[in-house]
Structure formats: C-alpha cells, structure tokens
C-alpha positions as CSV (number, residue, x, y, z in Angstrom):
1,X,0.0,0.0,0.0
2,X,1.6,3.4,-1.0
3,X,-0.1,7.0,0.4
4,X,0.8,9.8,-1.6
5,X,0.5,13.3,-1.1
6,X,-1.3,15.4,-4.4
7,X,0.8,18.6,-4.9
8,X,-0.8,21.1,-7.8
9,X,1.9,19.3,-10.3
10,X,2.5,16.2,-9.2
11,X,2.0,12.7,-6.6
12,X,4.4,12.9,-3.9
13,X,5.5,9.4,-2.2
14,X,5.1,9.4,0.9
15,X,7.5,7.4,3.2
16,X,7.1,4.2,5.6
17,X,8.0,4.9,9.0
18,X,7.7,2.7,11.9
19,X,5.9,3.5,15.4
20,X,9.2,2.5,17.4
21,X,11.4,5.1,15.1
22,X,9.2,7.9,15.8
23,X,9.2,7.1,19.3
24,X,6.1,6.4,19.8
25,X,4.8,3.9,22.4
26,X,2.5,1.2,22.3
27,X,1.1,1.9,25.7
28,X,2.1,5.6,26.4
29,X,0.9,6.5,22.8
30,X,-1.4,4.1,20.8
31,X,-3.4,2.7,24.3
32,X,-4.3,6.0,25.5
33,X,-5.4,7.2,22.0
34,X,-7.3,4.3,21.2
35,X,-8.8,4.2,24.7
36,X,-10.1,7.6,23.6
37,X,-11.4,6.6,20.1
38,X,-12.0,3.1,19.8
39,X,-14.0,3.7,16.8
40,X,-10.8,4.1,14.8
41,X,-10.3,0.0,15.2
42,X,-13.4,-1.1,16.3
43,X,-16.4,1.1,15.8
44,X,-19.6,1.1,18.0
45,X,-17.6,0.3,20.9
46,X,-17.9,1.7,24.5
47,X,-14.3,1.2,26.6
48,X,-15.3,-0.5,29.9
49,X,-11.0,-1.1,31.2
50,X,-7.5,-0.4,30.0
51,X,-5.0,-2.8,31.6
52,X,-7.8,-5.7,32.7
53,X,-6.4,-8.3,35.1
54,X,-8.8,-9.8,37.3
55,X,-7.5,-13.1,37.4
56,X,-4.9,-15.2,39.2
57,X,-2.2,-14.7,37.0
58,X,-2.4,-10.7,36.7
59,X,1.0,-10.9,34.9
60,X,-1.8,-11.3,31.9
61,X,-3.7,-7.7,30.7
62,X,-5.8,-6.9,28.2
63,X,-4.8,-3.8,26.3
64,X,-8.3,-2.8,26.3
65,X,-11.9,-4.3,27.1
66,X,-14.9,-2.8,25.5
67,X,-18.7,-3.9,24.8
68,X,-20.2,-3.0,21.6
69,X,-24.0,-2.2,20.5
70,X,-24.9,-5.9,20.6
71,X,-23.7,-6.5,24.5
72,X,-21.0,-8.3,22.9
73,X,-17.7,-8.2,25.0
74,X,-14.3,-6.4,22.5
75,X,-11.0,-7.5,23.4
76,X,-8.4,-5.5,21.7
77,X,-5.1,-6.0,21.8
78,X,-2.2,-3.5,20.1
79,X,1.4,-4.1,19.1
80,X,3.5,-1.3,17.6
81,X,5.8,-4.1,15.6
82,X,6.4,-5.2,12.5
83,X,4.6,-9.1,13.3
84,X,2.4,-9.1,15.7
85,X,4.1,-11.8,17.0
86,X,1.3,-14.1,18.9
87,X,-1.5,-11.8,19.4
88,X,-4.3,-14.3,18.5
89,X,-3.4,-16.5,20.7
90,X,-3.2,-14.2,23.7
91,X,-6.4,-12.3,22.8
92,X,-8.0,-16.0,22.5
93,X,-6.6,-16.6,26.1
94,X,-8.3,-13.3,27.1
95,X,-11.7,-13.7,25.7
96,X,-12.2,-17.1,27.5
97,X,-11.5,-15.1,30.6
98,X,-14.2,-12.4,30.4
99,X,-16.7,-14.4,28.9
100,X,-18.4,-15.3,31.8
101,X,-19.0,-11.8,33.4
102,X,-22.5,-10.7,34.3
103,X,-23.5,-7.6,33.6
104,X,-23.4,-6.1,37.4
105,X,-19.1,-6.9,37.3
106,X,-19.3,-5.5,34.5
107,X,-20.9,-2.2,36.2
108,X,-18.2,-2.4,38.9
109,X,-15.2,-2.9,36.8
110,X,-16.6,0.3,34.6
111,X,-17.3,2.4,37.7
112,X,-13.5,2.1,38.5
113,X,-12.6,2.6,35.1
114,X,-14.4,6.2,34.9
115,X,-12.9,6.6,38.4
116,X,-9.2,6.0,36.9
117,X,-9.7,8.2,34.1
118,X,-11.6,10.9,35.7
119,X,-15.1,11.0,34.5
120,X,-17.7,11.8,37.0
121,X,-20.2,9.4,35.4
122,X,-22.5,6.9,36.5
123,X,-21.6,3.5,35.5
124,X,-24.2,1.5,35.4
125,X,-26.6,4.5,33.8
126,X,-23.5,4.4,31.0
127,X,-23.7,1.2,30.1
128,X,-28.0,0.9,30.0
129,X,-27.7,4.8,27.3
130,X,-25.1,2.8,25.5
131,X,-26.8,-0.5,24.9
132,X,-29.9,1.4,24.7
133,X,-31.7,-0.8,27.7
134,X,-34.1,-0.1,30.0
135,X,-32.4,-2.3,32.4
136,X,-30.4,-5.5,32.2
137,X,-31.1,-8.2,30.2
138,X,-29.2,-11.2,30.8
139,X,-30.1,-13.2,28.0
140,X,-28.5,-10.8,25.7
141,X,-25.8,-9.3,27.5
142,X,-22.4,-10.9,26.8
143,X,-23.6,-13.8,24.2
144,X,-20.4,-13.5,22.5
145,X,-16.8,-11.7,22.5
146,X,-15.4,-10.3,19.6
147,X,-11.1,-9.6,19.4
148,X,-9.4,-7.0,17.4
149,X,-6.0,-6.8,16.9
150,X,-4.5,-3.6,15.8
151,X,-0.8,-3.5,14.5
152,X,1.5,-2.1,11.7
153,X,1.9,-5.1,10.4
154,X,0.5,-8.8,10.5
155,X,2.7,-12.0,9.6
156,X,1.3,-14.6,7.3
157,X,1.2,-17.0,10.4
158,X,-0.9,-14.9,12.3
159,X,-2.8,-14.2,9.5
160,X,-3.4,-17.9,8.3
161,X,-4.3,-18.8,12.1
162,X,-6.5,-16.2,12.1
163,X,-8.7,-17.0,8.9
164,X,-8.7,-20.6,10.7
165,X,-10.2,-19.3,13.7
166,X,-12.7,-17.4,12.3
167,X,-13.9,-20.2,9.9
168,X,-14.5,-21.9,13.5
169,X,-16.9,-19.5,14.4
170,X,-14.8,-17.2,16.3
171,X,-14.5,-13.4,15.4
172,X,-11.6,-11.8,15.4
173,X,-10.3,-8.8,13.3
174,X,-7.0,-7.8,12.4
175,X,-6.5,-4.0,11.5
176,X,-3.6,-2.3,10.1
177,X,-2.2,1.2,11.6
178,X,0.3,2.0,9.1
179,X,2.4,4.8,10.1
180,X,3.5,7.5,7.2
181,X,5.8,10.3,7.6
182,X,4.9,13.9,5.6
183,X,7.2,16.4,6.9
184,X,6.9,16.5,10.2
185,X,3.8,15.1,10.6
186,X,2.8,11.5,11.2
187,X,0.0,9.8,8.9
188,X,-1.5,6.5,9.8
189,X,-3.1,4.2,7.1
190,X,-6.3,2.3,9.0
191,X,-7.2,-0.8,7.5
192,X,-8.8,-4.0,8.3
193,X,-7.5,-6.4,6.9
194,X,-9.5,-9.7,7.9
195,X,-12.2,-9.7,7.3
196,X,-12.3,-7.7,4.0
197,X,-14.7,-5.3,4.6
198,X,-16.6,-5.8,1.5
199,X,-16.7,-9.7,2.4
200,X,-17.3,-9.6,5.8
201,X,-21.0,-9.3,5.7
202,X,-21.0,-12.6,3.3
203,X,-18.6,-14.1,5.3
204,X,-20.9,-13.7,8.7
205,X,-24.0,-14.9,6.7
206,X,-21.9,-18.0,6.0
207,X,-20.7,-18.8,9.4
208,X,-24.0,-18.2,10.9
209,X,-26.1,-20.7,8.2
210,X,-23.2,-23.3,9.0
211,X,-23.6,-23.1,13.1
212,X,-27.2,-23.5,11.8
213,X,-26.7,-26.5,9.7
214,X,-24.8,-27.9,12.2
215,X,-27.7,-27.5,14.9
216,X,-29.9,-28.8,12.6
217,X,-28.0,-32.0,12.2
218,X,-27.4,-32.2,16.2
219,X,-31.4,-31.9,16.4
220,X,-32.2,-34.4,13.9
221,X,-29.9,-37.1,15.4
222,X,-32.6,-36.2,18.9
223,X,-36.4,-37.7,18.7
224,X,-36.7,-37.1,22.5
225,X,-40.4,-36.6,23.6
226,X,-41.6,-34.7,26.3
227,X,-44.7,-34.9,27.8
228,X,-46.4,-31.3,29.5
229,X,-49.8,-31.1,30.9
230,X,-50.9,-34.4,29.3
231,X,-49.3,-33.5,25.8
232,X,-46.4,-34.3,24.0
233,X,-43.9,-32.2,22.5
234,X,-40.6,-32.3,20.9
235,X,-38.0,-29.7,22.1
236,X,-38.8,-26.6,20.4
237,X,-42.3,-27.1,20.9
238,X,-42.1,-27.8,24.2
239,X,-40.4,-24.7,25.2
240,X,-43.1,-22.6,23.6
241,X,-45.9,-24.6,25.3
242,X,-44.3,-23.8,28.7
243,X,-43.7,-20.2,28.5
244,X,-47.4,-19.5,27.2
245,X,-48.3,-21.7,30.3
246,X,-46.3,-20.1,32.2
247,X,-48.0,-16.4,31.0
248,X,-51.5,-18.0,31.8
249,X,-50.1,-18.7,35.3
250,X,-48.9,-15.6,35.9
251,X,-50.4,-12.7,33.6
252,X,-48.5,-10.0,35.2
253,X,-45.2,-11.0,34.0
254,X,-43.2,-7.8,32.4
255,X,-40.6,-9.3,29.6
256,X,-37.6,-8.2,32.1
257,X,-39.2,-10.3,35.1
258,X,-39.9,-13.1,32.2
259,X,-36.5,-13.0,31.1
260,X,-34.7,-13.3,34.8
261,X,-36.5,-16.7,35.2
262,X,-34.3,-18.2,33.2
263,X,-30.6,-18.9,33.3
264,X,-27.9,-16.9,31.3
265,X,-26.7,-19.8,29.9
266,X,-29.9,-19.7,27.3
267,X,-31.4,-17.3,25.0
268,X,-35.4,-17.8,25.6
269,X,-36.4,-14.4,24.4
270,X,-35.8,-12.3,21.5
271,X,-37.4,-8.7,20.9
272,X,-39.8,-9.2,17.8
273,X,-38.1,-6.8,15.6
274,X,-34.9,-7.9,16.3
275,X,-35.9,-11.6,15.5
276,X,-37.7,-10.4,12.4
277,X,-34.3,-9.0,11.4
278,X,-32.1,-12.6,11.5
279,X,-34.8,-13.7,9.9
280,X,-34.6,-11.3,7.0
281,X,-30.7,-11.4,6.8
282,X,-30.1,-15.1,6.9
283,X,-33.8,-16.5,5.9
284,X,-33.6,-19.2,8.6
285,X,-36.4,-18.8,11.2
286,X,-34.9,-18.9,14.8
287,X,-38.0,-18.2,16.4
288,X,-41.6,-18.3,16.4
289,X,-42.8,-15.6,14.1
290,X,-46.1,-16.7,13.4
291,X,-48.3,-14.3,14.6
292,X,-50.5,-16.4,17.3
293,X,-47.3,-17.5,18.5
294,X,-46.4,-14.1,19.6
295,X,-46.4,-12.7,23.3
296,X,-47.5,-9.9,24.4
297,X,-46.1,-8.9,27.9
298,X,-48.1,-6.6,30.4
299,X,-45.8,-4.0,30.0
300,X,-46.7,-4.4,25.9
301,X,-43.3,-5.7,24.7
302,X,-43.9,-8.2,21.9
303,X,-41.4,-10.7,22.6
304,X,-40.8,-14.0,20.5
305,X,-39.1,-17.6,21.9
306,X,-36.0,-18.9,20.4
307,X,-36.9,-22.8,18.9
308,X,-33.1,-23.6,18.9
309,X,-32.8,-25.8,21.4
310,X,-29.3,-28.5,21.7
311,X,-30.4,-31.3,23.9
312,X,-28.1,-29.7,27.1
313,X,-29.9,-26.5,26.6
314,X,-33.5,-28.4,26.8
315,X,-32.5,-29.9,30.0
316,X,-31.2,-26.4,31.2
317,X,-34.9,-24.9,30.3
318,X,-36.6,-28.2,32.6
319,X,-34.3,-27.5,35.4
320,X,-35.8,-23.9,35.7
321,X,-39.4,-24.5,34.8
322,X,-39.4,-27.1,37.5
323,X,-38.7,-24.3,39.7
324,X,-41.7,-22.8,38.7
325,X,-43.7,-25.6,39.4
326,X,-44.2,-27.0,35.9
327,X,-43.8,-31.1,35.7
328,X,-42.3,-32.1,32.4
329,X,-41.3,-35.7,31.8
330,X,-39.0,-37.5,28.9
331,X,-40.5,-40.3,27.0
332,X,-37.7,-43.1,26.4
C-alpha cells in the first residue's frame, strides 16, 4: 500500500516509517489514543477497562476491554511491531477469561474505570444509554466476544491462524495502523484487513447458516419426547408450550421479570423486531414468528421464543421450569 500526497503538479510518495522510530509507544501512545477513540479500530464500541487483570495470573492484561451495541464483549489488543508476533493466541486466552462476566461486574469494573480516568459518570446508567436498555437483560448481555487486533503489520502466520479461527466460528479482526511520515507530521493508514470489509458481511452470513446446519443436524440425530400437561412435544415445541403456560399462570409477568427466570446460559427471548431482522438477513427462522405464536407482555413488549434448542440446553430450560412448578417428563 503506498499513500501519496497530491501537490498542484504532481503525486508525492510518501515514506514508511515505523511507530518505534518515531518514538512512539504502544502503551504511552497508541493505548491511551485508542482508549479515547475506539471507533478508529473497532467502531460502536464503549471502553469499559484499560490494563484488565482480574484473574490469578495478573502478569496477563488486556490492552483494552470494551462492549459494543450488541452486549458483545471487545477484546483488543495493540502491538506497535512489524509481526504481531502471537497476538491471537493471547487475545484468544483473554476472551475465555471475560466471557463469563455478568452484567453487574461488568458495572463495577466500569465504575472504576471512569474513576481511573476521571469521569464523573455513573456506570451503570453508562452502560443501559449505550446499549440502549431499559435495564439489564441477561439473555443478551455478553452472548459473545469479539477480538481486534490492531498492529502495523501482521505475519502470514498470524494471518493464516486467524482465517482458521474465524472459519470456526470465532470473530476476530485484524486492522492495520500503518504509520507514514509527511514532513513533520505522522500519517496512519487504518485498515482491516480480515475480514475484507466488502466480504465480511457474506462471510458472517456463511458462518451463521453453517452453526445453523450444524444444529440442525445435532437436532435431527434427537427424537426425544416430552410430555407437559398431558401432551407431548418435541424440544422446540415444548419450550413454547411452557412459557405460554407459564404467562397463563402468571399474567402479570413484564418481559424483564420473564427474562430473569431463566438462566444466562440460554437465550429464551428475542425482541420481535430484532428476531424479524435474522430472519430477513439469513432466511432461517430462529424463532416463532407466526403471529398467534407471539407474546405480548403486560408492560406491551412483543417478545418471541427462540426454537433452537441442543439437547443440554433443553435440560437447562426443565431445570428452571421445575422451579416454577411445571412437571415435564422424557419419554424413552
């Protein structure tokens, strides 16, 4: 990639630098930029910690942890050399780490981030205008985590592990800062790199339909029956035949309050619209759109229930609605 600089008579070349020539830093410098505008690597992104390290082995940080529109943690990491030397494998290391934060750490390890940096903000306010929530909801928050690394320059191993994680359902982006020198001035080049922008929204289409094929196939291999208030349902069915008994039994239900009786671990609950959206981007119906199938909360929110249901995430949903009082059995 070349920049140039257009004079009235002619294209002037621009030269390469490096970061580490120009004496700039990767924590000192790019960090505390980046902390300030994440949108330059990672766009849509709210910075919740510089420097995170709550484990046992503190030795290991993450350059920067943010959560983007979707309640999806972002780990980035940044390295001001020429490689980028094993970033994935680190960031990897990292995301396994956060992925199991609820939503109220995730208030108290923002709190003390706006504490560190100065901003007389409340936290958990922050975080519910960002998402654009009325409160928490813990089926959504923190379904995934997404890594971006950002350095000057990526090495074909990184690069060919990369494309291999991400064809494994993982999502990880790699974007270039290219540092330029014009006078005394210092350009950078931003570019992703993986995925090509222009491919990336084929190339989520295609890992989503294959994590649906692959469900599918998981499904069709289960012909479990269930049997709920003297009828018999497979899995999906079952699940909707409980929550509309379980808004008969209790009318009052607001989708928030609906939505805390069951576990993080499963997604029960999907706005309509938002459903109506996958549907419309990837043509394969994850939930029940038909319109008697539809709930209507007391506080009016039209919510819809997921019918993707892995046999461990069935026996997840019986464990709570048990709790509740409902009786379902498994016909052998």
């Amino acid at each position: 990639m070349a920049i140039y600089k257009l004079n009235s008579d002619s294209f002037y070349l621009l030269p390469e630098t490096t970061f580490q020539s120009e004496k700039i830093l990767e924590r000192r410098d790019l960090q505390r930029l980046l902390r300030q505008q994440p949108e330059i690597v990672s766009p849509d992104t709210l910075i919740i910690a510089e420097e995170f390290g709550e484990w046992e082995d503190s030795r290991k940080r993450i350059d920067l942890l943010g959560l983007d529109k979707q309640a999806r943690f972002v780990v980035i990491e940044l390295k001001r050399d020429e490689t980028g030397s094993h970033m994935e494998l680190q960031a990897v290391r990292y995301a396994s780490m956060v992925s199991t934060m609820t939503f109220e750490k995730v208030v108290e390890i923002y709190k003390e981030f706006l504490e560190q940096t100065g901003q007389q903000k409340n936290a958990r306010e922050e975080l519910l205008n960002f998402l654009e929530w009325d409160e928490p909801k813990k089926s959504e928050f923190a379904s995934d985590v997404r890594i971006v690394l950002a350095a000057a320059e990526f090495s074909k191993e990184l690069t060919t592990s990369v494309l291999w994680l991400n064809e494994r359902d993982l999502d990880i982006r790699c974007v270039r800062l290219k540092p330029y020198k014009a006078d005394s001035q210092i350009l950078v080049d931003v570019q992703q790199v993986i995925p090509l922008p222009e491919a990336e929204e084929y190339q989520i289409r295609v890992r989503e339909q294959t994590e649906q094929r692959r469900e599918a196939r998981r499904d069709e291999k289960d012909f479990t029956k269930y049997s709920f208030q003297n009828q018999t349902y497979n899995k999906r069915n079952l699940v909707l035949a409980v929550v509309k008994a379980l808004l008969q039994k209790s009318p009052s239900l607001t989708s928030a309050s609906l939505d805390k009786l069951f576990p993080d671990e499963i997604s029960v609950f999907r706005p309509i619209k938002e459903a109506e959206e996958i549907f419309q981007k990837n043509k394969i119906r994850r939930h029940f759109l038909d319109e008697e199938d539809i709930i209507t909360t007391s506080d009016n929110q039209r919510i819809v229930v997921s019918n993707q249901w892995s046999k461990r995430k069935i026996d997840i949903f019986r464990e709570a609605a048990g709790k509740m009082g409902f009786s379902i059995l498994e016909i052998l």
